[in-house]
BAFIKE-109135 format. One line per field, with one value per atom (N, C-alpha, C): atom name; residue number from 1; x, y, z; residue in three letters. Coordinates in steps of 0.02 Angstrom, whole numbers, m for minus. Each point is the difference from the previous one (the first is absolute). Layout:
! BAFIKE-109135
name = c(CA  ...)
resi = c(NUM  ...)
c1 = c(X  ...)
c2 = c(Y  ...)
c3 = c(Z  ...)
resn = c(ALA  ...)
END
This chain:
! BAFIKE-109135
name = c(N  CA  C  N  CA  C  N  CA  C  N  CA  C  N  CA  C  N  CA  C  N  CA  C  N  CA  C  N  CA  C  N  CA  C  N  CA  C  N  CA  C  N  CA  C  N  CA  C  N  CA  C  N  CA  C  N  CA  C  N  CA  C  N  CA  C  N  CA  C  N  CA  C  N  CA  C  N  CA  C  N  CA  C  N  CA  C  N  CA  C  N  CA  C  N  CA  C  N  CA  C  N  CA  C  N  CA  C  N  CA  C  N  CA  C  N  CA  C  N  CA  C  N  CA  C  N  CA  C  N  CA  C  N  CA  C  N  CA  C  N  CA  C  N  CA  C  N  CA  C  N  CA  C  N  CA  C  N  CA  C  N  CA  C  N  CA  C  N  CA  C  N  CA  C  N  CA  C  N  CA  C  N  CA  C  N  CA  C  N  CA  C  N  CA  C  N  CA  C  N  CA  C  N  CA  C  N  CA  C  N  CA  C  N  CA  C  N  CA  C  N  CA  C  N  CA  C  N  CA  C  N  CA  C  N  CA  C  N  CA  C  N  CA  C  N  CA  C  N  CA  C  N  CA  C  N  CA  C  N  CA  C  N  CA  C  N  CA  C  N  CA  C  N  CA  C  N  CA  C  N  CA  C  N  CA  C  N  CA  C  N  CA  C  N  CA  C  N  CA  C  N  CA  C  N  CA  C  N  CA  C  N  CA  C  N  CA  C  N  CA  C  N  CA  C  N  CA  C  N  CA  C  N  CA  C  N  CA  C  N  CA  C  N  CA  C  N  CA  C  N  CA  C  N  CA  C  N  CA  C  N  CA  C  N  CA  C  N  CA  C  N  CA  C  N  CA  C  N  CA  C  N  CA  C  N  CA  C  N  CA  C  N  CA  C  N  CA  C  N  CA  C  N  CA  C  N  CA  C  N  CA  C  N  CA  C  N  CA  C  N  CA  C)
resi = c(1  1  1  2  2  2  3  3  3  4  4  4  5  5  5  6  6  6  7  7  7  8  8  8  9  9  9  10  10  10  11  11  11  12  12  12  13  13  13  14  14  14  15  15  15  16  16  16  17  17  17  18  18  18  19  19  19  20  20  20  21  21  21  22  22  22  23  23  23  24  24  24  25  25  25  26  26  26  27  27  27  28  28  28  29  29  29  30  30  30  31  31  31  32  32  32  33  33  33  34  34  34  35  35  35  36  36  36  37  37  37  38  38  38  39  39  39  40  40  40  41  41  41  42  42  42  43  43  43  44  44  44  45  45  45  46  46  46  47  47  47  48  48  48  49  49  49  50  50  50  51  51  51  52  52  52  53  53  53  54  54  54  55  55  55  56  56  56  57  57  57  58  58  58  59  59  59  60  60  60  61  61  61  62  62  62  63  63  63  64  64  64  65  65  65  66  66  66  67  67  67  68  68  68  69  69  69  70  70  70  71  71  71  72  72  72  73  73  73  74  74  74  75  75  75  76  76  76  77  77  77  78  78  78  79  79  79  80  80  80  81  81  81  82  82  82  83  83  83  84  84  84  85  85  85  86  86  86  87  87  87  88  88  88  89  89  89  90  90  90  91  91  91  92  92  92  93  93  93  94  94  94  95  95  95  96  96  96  97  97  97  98  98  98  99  99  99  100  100  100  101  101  101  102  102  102  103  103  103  104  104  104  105  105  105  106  106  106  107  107  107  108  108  108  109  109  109  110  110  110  111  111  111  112  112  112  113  113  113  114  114  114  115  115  115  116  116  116  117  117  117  118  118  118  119  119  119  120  120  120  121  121  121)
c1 = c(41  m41  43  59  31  44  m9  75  m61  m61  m57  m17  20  m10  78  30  70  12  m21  4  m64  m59  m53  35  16  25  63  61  47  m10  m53  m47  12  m42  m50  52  47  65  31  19  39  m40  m74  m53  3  0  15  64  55  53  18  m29  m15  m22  m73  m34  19  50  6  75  38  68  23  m41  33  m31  m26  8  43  m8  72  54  30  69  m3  m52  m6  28  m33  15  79  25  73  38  m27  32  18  m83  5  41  m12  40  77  39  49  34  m47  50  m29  m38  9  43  25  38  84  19  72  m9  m52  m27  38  m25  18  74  26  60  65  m26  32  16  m90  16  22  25  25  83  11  78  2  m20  m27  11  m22  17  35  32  70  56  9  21  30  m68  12  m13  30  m27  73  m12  52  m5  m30  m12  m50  12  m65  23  m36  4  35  m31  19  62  19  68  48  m13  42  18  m45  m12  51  m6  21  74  14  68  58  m53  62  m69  m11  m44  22  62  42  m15  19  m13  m86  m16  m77  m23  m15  m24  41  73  29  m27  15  m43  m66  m52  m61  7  26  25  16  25  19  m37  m42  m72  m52  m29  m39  m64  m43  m67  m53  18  m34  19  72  37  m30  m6  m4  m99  m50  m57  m10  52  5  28  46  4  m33  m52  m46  m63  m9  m69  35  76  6  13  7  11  m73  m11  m81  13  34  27  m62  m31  m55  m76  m32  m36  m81  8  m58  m13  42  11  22  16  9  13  80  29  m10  m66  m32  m16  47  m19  90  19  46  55  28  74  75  m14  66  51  45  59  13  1  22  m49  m75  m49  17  m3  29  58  41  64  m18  m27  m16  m70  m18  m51  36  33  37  64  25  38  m41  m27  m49  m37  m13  m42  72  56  44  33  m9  29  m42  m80  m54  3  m2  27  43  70  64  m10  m36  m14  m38  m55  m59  30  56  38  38  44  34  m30  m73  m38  m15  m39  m6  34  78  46  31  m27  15  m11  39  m25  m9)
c2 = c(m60  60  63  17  46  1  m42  4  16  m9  19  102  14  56  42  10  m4  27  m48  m12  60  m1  63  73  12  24  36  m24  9  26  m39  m5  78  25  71  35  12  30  m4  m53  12  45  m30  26  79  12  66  49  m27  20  8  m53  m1  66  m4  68  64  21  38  24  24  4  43  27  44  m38  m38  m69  m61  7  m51  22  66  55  m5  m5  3  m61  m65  m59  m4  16  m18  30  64  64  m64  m12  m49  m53  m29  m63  0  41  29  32  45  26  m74  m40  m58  m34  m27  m42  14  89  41  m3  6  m13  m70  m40  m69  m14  26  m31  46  57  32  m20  m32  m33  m55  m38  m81  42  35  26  8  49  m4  m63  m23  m68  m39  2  m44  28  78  55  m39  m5  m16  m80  m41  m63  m32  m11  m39  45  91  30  m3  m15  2  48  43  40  20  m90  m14  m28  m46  m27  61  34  45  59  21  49  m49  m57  m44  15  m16  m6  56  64  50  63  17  40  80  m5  71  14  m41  20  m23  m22  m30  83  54  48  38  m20  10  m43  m65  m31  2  3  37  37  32  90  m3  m66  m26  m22  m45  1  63  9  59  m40  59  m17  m52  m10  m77  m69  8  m54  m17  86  m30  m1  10  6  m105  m15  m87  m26  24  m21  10  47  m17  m46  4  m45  m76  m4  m68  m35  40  m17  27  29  4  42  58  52  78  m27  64  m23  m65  m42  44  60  53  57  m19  14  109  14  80  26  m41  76  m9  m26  m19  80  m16  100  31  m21  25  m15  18  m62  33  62  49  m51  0  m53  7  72  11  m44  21  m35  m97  m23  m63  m22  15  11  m33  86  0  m60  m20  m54  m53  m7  m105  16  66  m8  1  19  18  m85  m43  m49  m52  m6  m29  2  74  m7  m26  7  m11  m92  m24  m75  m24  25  m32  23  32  20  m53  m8  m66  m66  m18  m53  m8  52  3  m14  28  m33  m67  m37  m32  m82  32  m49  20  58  m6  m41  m38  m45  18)
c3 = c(0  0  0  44  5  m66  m49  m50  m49  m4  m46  22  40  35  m29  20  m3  m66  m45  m94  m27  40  m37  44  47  27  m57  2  m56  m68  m36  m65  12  50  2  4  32  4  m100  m8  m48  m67  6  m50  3  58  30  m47  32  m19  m85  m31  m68  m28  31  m23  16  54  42  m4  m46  16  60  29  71  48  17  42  m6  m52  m6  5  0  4  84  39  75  11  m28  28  m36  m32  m3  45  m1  72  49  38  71  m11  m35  m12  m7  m33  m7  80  17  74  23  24  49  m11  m68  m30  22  m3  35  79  9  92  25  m54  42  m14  m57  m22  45  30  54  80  8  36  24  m61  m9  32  m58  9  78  40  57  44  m7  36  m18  m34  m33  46  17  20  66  29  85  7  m26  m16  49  60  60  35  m1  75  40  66  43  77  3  35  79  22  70  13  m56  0  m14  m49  m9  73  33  62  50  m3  45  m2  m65  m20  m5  m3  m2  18  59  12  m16  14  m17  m91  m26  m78  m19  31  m17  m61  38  m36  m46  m8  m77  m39  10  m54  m20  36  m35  m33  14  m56  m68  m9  m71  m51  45  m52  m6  m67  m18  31  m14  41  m26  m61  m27  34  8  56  53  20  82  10  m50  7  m14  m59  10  72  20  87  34  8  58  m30  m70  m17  0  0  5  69  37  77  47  m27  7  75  m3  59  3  m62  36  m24  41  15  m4  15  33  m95  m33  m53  12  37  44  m69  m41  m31  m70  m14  m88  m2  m52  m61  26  81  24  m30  m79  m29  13  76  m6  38  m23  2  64  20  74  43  m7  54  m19  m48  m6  48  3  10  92  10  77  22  m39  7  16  m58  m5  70  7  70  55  6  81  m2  m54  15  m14  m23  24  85  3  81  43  10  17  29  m71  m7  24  m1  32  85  7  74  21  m30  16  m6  m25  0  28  24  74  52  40  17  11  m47  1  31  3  20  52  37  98  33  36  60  59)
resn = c(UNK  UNK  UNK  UNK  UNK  UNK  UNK  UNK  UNK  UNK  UNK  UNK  UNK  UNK  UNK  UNK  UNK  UNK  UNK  UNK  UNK  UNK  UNK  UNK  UNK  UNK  UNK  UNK  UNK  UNK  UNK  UNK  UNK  UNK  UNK  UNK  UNK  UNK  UNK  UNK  UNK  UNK  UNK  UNK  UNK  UNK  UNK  UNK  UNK  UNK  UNK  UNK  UNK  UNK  UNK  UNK  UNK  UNK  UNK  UNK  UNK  UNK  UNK  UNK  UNK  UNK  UNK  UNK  UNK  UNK  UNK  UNK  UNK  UNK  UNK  UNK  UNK  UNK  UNK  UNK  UNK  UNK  UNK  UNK  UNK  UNK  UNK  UNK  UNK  UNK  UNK  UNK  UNK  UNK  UNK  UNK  UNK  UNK  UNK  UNK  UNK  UNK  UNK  UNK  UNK  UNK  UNK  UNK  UNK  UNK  UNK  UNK  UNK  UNK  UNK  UNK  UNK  UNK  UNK  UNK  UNK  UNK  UNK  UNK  UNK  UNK  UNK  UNK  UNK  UNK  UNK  UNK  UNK  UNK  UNK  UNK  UNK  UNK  UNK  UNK  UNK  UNK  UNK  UNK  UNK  UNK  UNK  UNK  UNK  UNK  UNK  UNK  UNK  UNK  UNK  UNK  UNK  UNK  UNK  UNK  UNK  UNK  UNK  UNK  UNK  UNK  UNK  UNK  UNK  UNK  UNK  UNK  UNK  UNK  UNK  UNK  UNK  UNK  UNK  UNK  UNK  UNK  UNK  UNK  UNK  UNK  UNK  UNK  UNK  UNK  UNK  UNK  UNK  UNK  UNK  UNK  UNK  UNK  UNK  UNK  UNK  UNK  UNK  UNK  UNK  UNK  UNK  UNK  UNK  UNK  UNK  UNK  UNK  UNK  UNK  UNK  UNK  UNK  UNK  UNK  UNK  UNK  UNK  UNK  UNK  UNK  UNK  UNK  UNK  UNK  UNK  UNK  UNK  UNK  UNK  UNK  UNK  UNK  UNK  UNK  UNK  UNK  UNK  UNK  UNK  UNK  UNK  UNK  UNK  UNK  UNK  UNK  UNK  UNK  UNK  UNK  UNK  UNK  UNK  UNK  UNK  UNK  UNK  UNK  UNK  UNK  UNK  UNK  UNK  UNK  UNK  UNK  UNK  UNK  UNK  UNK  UNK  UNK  UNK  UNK  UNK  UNK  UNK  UNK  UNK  UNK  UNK  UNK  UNK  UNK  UNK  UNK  UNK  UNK  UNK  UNK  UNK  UNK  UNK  UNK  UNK  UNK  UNK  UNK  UNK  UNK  UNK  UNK  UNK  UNK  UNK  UNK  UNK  UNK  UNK  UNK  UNK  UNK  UNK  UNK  UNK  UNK  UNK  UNK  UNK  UNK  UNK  UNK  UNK  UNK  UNK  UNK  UNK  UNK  UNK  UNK  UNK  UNK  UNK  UNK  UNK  UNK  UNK  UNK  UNK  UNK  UNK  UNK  UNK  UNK  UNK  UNK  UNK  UNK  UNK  UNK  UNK  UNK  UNK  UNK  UNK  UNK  UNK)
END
């Protein structure tokens, strides 16, 4: 049923676009920036592909926030959606590298604190 839906659905679109050359100039527009959207954000995550936030804070807390600094703000907007560090979704629309920055550190220190914790006797 949904692939019978789906197919008249499309039909009407392309019939559309046929008749319509400034609807169809739109749908290449959309399709086109989504298509640089995604292929930015693939790059993006190739980028930071072996960093994770907490190991890293762990490992050298003194440089922790030089290295953020290195990735541009597409980087570090893939480090928190891949470590999943701003859960409440706060800084969607927010992509200033600085507030990133101060996000993935404040919820790295946050963490290595709660894990210190955790192993008091």
């Amino acid at each position: 049923m949904i692939d019978r839906a789906l197919s008249s659905m499309f039909k009407v679109v392309t019939d559309e676009a046929a008749a319509n050359p400034a609807f169809a100039r739109k749908i290449e527009d959309v399709v086109a920036k989504f298509g640089q959207e995604l292929a930015e954000k693939r790059l993006a995550e190739r980028n930071i592909d072996g960093f994770h936030p907490l190991v890293e804070y762990k490992r050298d807390t003194a440089g922790f926030e030089a290295r953020l600094a290195k990735f541009d703000a597409k980087e570090l907007r893939a480090i928190v959606d891949r470590h999943h560090l701003d859960p409440a979704n706060t800084t969607k629309g927010k992509g200033a590298k600085k507030a990133l920055v101060a996000l993935i550190l404040d919820v790295a220190r946050k963490r290595a604190e709660r894990d210190a914790k955790l192993f008091e006797y």
